[in-house]
C-alpha positions as CSV (number, residue, x, y, z in Angstrom):
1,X,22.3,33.4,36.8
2,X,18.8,32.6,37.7
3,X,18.0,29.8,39.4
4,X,14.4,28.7,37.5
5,X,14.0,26.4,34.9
6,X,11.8,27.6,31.6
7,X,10.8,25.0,29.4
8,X,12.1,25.4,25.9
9,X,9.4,23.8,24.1
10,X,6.5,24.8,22.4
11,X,4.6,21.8,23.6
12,X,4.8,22.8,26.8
13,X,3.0,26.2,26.0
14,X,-0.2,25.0,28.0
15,X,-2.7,26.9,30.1
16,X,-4.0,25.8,33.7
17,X,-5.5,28.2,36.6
18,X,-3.0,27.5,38.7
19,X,1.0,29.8,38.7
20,X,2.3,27.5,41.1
21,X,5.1,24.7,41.0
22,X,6.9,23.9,37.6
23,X,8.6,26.1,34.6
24,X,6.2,28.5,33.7
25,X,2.2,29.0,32.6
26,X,0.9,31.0,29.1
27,X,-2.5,32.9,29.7
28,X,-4.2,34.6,26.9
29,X,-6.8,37.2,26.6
30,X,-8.0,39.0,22.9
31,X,-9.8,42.1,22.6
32,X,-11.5,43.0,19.6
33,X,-11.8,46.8,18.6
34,X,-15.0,48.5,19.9
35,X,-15.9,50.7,16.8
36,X,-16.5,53.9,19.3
37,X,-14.9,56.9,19.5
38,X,-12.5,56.7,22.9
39,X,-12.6,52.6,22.7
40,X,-10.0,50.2,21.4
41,X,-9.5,51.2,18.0
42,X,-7.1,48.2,16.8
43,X,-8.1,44.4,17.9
44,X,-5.3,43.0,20.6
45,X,-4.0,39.9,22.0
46,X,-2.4,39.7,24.9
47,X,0.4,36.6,26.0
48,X,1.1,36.8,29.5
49,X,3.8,34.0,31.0
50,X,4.0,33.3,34.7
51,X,6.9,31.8,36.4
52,X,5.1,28.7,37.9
53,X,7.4,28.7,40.8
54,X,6.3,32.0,42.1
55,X,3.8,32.5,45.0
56,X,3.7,36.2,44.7
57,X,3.8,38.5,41.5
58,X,6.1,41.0,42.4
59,X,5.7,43.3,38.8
60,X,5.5,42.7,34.9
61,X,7.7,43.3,32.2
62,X,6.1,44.6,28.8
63,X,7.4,44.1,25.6
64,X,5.7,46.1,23.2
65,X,6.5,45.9,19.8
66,X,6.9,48.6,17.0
67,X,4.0,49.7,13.7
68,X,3.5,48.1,11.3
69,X,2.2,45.0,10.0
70,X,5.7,42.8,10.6
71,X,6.2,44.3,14.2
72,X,2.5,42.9,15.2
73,X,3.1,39.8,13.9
74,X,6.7,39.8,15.8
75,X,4.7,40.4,18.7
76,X,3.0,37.3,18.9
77,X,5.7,35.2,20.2
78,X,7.5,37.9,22.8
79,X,5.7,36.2,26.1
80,X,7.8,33.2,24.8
81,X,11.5,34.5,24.7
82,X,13.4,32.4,27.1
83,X,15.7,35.4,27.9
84,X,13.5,37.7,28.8
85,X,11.3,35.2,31.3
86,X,14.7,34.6,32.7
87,X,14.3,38.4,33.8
88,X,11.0,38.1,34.9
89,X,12.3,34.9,36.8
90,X,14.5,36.6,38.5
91,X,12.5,39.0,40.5
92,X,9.2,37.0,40.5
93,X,7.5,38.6,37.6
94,X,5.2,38.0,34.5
95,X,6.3,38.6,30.9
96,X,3.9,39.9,28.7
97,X,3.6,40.6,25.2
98,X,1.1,42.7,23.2
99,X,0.3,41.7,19.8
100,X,-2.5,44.4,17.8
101,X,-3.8,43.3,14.6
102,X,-3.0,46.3,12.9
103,X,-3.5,46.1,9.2
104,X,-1.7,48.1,6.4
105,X,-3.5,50.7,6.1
106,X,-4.2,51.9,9.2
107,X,-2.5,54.1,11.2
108,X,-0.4,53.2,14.1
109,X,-1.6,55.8,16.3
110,X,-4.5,53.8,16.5
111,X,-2.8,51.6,18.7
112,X,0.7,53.4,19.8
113,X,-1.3,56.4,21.6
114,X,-2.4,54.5,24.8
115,X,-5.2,57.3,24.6
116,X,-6.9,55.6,22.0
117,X,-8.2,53.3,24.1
118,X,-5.1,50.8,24.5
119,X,-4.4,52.0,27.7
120,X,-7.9,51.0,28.9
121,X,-7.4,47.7,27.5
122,X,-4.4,46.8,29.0
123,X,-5.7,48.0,32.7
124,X,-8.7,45.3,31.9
125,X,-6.4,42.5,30.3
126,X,-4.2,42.6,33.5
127,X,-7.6,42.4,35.8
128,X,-8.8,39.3,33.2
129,X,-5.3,37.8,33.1
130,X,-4.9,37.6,37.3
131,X,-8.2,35.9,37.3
132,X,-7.1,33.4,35.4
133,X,-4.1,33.0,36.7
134,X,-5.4,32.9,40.0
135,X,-2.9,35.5,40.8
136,X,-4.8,38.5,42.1
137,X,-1.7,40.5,42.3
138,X,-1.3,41.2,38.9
139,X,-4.1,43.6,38.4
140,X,-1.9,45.7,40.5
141,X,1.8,44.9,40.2
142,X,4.3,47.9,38.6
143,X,5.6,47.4,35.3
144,X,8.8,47.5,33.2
145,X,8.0,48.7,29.8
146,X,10.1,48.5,27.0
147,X,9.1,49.7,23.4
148,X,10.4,49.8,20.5
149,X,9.4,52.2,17.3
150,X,6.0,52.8,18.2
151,X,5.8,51.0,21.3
152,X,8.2,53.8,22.3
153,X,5.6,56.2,21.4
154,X,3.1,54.2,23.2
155,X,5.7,54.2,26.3
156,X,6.2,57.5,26.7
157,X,2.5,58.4,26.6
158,X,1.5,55.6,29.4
159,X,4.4,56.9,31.7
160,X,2.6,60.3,31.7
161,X,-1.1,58.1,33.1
162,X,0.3,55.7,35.1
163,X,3.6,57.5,36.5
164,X,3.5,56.0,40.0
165,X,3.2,52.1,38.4
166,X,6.2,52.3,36.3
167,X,9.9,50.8,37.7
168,X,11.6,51.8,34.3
169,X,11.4,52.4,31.2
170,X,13.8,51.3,27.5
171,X,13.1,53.4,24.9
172,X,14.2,51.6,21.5
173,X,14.5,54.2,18.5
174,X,11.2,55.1,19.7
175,X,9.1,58.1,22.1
176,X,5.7,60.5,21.1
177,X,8.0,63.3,22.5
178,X,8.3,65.1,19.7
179,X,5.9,64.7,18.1
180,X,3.7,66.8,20.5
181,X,6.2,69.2,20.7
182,X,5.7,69.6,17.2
183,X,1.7,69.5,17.9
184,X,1.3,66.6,15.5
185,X,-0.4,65.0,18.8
186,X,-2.2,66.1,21.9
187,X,0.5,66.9,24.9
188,X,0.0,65.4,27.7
189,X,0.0,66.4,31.1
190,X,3.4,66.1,32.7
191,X,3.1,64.8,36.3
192,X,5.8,65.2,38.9
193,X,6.3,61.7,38.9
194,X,6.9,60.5,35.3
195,X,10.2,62.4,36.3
196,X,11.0,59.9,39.0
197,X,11.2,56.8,36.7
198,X,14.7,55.6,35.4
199,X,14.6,55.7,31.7
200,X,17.1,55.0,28.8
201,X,16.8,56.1,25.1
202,X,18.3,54.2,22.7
203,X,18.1,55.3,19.4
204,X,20.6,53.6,16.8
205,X,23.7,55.6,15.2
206,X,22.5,55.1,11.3
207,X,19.2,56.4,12.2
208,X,21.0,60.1,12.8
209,X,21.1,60.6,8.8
210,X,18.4,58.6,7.5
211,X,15.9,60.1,5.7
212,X,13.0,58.3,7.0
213,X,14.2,57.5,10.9
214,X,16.3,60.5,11.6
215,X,13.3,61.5,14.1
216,X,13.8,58.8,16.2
217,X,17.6,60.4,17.0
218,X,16.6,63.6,17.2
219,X,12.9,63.3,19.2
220,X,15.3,61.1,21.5
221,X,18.0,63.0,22.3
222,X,15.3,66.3,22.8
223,X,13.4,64.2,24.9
224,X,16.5,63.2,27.3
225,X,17.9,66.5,27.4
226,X,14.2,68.0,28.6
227,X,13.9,65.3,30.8
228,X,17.6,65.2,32.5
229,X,17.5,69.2,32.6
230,X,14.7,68.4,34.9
231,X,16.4,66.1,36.9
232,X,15.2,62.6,35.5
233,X,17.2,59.7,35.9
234,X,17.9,59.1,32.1
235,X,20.4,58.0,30.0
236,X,21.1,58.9,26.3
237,X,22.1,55.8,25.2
238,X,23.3,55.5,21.2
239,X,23.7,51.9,19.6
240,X,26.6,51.9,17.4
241,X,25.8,48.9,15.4
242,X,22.4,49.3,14.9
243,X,19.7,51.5,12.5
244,X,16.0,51.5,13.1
245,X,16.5,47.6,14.0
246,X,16.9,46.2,18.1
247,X,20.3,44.5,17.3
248,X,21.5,43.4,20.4
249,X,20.1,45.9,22.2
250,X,18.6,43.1,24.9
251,X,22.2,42.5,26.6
252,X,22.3,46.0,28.1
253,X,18.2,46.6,28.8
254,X,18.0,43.2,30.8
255,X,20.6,44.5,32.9
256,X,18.8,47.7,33.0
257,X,15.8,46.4,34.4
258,X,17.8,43.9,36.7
259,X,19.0,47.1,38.0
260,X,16.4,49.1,38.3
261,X,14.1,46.5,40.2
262,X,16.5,45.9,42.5
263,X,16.6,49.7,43.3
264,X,12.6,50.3,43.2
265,X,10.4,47.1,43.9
266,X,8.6,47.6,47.3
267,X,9.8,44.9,50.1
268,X,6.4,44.4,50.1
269,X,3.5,43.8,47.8
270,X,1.4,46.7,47.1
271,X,3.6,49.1,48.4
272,X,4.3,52.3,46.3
273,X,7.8,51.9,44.1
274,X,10.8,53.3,46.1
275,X,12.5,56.6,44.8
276,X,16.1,56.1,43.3
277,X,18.6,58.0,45.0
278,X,20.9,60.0,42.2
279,X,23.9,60.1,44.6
280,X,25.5,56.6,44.1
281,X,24.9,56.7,40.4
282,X,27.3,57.0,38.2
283,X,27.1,60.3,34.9
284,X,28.4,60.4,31.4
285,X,28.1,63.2,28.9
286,X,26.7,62.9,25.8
287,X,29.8,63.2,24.0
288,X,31.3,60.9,26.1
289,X,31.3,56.9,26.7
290,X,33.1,56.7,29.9
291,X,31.0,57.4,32.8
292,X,32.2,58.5,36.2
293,X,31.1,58.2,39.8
294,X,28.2,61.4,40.3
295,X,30.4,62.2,43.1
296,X,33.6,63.0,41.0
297,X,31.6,64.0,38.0
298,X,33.0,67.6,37.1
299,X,30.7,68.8,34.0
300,X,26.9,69.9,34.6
301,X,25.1,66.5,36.1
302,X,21.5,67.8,34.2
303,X,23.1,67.6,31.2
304,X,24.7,64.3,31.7
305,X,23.5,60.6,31.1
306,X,22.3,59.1,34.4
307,X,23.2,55.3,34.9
308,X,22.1,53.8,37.8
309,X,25.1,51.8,39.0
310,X,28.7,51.1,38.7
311,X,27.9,47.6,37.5
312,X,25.6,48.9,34.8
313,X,28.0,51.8,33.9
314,X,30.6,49.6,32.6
315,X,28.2,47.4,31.0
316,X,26.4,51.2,29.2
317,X,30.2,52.3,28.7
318,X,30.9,48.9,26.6
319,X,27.8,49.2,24.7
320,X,27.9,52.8,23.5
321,X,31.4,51.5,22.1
322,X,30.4,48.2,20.5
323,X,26.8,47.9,20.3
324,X,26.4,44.4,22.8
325,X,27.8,43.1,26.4
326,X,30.4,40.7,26.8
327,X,30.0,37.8,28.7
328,X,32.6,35.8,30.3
329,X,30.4,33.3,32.8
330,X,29.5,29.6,31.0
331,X,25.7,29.7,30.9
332,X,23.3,26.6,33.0
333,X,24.1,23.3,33.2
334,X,21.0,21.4,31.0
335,X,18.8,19.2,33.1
336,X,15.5,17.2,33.1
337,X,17.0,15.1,29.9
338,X,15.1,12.2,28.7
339,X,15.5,9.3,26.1
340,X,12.4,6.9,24.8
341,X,13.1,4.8,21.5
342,X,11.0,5.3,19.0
343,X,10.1,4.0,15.5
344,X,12.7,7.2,13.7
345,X,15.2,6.3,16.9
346,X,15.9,7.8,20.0
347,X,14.6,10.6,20.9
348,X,16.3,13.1,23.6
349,X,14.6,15.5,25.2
350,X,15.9,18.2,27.5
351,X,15.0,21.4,29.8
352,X,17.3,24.2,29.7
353,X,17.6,27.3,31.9
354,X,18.4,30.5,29.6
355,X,21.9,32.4,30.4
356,X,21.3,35.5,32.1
357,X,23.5,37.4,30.6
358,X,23.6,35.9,27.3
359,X,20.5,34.0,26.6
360,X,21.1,30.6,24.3
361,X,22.4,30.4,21.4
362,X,22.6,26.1,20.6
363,X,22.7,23.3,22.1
364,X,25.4,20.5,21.7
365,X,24.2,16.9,21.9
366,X,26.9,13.7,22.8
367,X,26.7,10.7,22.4
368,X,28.9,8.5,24.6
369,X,31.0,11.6,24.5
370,X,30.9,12.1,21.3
371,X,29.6,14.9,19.2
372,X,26.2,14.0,17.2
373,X,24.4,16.8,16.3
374,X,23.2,20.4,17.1
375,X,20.1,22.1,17.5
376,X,19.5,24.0,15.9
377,X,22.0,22.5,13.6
378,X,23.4,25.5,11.6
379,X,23.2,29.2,12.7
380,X,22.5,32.0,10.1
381,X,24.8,34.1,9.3
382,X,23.7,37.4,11.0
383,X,25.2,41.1,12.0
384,X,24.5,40.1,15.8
385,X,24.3,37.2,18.1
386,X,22.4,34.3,17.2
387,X,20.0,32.7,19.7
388,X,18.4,29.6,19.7
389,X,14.9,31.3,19.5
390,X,15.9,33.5,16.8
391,X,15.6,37.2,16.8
392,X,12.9,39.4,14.4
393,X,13.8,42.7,13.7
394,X,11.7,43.4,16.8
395,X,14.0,41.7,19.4
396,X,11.7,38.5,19.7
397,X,11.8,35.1,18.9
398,X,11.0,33.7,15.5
399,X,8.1,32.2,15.1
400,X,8.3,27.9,14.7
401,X,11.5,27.7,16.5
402,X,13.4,24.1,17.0
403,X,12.0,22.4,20.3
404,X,14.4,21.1,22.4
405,X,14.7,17.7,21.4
406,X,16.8,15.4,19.1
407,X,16.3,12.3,17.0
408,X,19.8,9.8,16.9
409,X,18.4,7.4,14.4
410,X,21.2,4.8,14.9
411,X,21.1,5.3,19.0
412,X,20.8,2.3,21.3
413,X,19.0,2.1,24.7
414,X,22.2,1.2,26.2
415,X,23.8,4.5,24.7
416,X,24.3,7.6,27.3
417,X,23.3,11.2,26.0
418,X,24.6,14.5,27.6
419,X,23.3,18.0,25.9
420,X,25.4,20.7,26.8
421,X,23.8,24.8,26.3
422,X,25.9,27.1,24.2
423,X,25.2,30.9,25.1
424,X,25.4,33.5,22.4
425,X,29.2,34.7,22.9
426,X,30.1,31.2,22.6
427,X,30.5,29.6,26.2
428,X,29.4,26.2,27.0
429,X,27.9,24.7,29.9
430,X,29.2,21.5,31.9
């Protein structure tokens, strides 16, 4: 579990210059497109959050969302997800999140092929962001990038410019792979150490079919049986619930990237990533879903998913077969609760510290022991986990979530209030 708070309310999404002491700071910059051949094509915002309690930014985790009009919009609220800043938390990192104002009829390549200028612009947003964050460090820290759809495609293309910045990479239904193996886009230059970066694909089972998505299976599963024959650390990595959608992808890439900065950050800032070493991790063929230990492995390991860890194997091995990761710790304890009486009643208000594992899913309020309401107070009914944020298609939250507060409009001053944090498989907090 992490051991930061994050505040779970959209009136605390304020900036200030300074990233130390408290929950967690929001820093915006926008770009708008340059109308010139090599510049940003597709306008931008980027959301950046910074853990507040961090002196040092040790790396940043990217959330880039898919094409389309819906996935940009989804993007908007990413740098918010209370899940994903526990991540960041974690190992003393920034989330950010992309949103490009891409309209509907303009191509996503616009955007999605970082050499349209969205690599560029990214580079200068980071330089624009540490400045106002008064974190210098940023400009330069490594990244974790996971994309989905086109973000994929966007990935796949930055890993081949900026090899030697990336920890990892999550691939969701989504990689420019084949496509310029097919020549419908420039190839690009394959260094030696796009190679070294741990990478999963994860392309859903009911895209393998479809008419329309079927590429995203089969550009994946060409790309990881290039990139493995070469000696990549990759992992094919199916998702049996899911189609072109996230699902609940989010329960095995957070463990992912947990593993995967523990295995590369630099002990110190600035420092160039460490390289993995392939002999303690565990392999898995294609057709199979129970890895083994690389040592006992007896098939060919280039053709085999690479998973980094035992920990993460079994985690990998459970998700291939179910489509999530089960859970069985009781998320946070809530804290920093309040009560004021107020004309509608009393109000409670409370912090809460996301579940690592399993993000939130409600919260449960008492009073005097007794149950009196929850928020939010009914949960859709959904193929996947709900989470108190909500979750688009895109694997962020949804936009105008419930804050984290409660109205008891027969309460008394005299009356004691307890909110107790329900995680998305169902566990409750003390």
């Amino acid at each position: 579990m992490s051991s930061r708070f994050i505040c779970a309310v959209f009136s605390c999404l304020f900036l200030t210059a300074s990233c130390l002491g408290g929950e967690g700071n929001y820093y915006t910059v926008n770009y708008e497109p340059t109308g010139r051949e090599g510049g940003l094509q597709i306008g931008v915002t980027h959301t950046l959050w910074v853990p507040r309690s961090v002196k040092k930014i040790r790396g940043i985790i990217i959330h880039q969302h898919g094409c389309g009009v819906g996935a940009c919009k989804s993007g908007e609220t990413a740098a918010y997800d209370l899940h994903w800043q526990a991540l960041a938390a974690k190992w003393d990192c920034a989330l950010l999140g992309p949103s490009y104002r891409q309209s509907a009829d303009q191509s996503c390549r616009l955007w999605c092929d970082p050499r349209n200028g969205s690599a560029d612009v990214l580079i200068n947003s980071l330089k624009k962001l540490a400045k106002d964050a008064r974190c210098p460090e940023i400009a330069t820290a490594p990244w974790c990038l996971w994309g989905h759809s086109g973000g994929g495609f966007w990935s796949s293309l930055l890993q081949m410019q900026y090899p030697e910045r990336i920890v990892s990479i999550w691939f969701q239904s989504g990689t420019a792979y084949g496509y310029w193996k097919k020549g419908e886009t420039e190839s690009p230059v394959i260094p030696r150490e796009a190679m070294q970066i741990p990478m999963i694909v994860s392309p859903g089972f009911k895209e393998k079919d479809h008419e329309r998505f079927h590429v995203a299976w089969d550009y994946s599963l060409a790309m990881f049986q290039d990139y493995r024959s070469q000696g990549a650390p990759i992992a094919f990595t199916p998702d049996p619930a899911t189609g072109h959608d996230t699902g609940d992808s989010r329960y095995l890439a957070i463990p992912f990237f947990d593993s995967t900065l523990a295995m590369r950050l630099p002990d110190t800032i600035g420092e160039p990533l460490k390289i993995i070493d392939q002999q303690n991790a565990y392999l898995a063929s294609v057709e199979s879903t129970d890895p083994t230990a690389a040592s006992q492995f007896a098939g060919d390991p280039l053709k085999a998913s690479w998973l980094p860890d035992k920990p993460f194997a079994l985690k990998w091995s459970e998700f291939v077969k179910t489509g999530a990761v089960s859970d069985s710790t009781s998320p946070p304890e809530v804290n920093s609760l309040t009560t004021k009486r107020t004309d509608q009643g009393m109000l409670v208000r409370w912090e809460a510290e996301a579940d690592f594992e399993s993000g939130i899913q409600q919260f449960l309020i008492l009073r005097n022991g007794k149950e009196i309401g929850r928020v939010p107070s009914v949960l859709p009914k959904k193929p996947y986990r709900n989470l108190y944020q909500g979750k688009t298609y895109g694997d962020t939250p949804v936009a105008g979530y419930s804050k984290t507060e409660f109205v008891d409009s027969s309460g008394k001053v005299t009356d004691k209030y307890e909110v107790i944090s329900i995680n998305s498989v169902g566990l409750e907090s003390k």
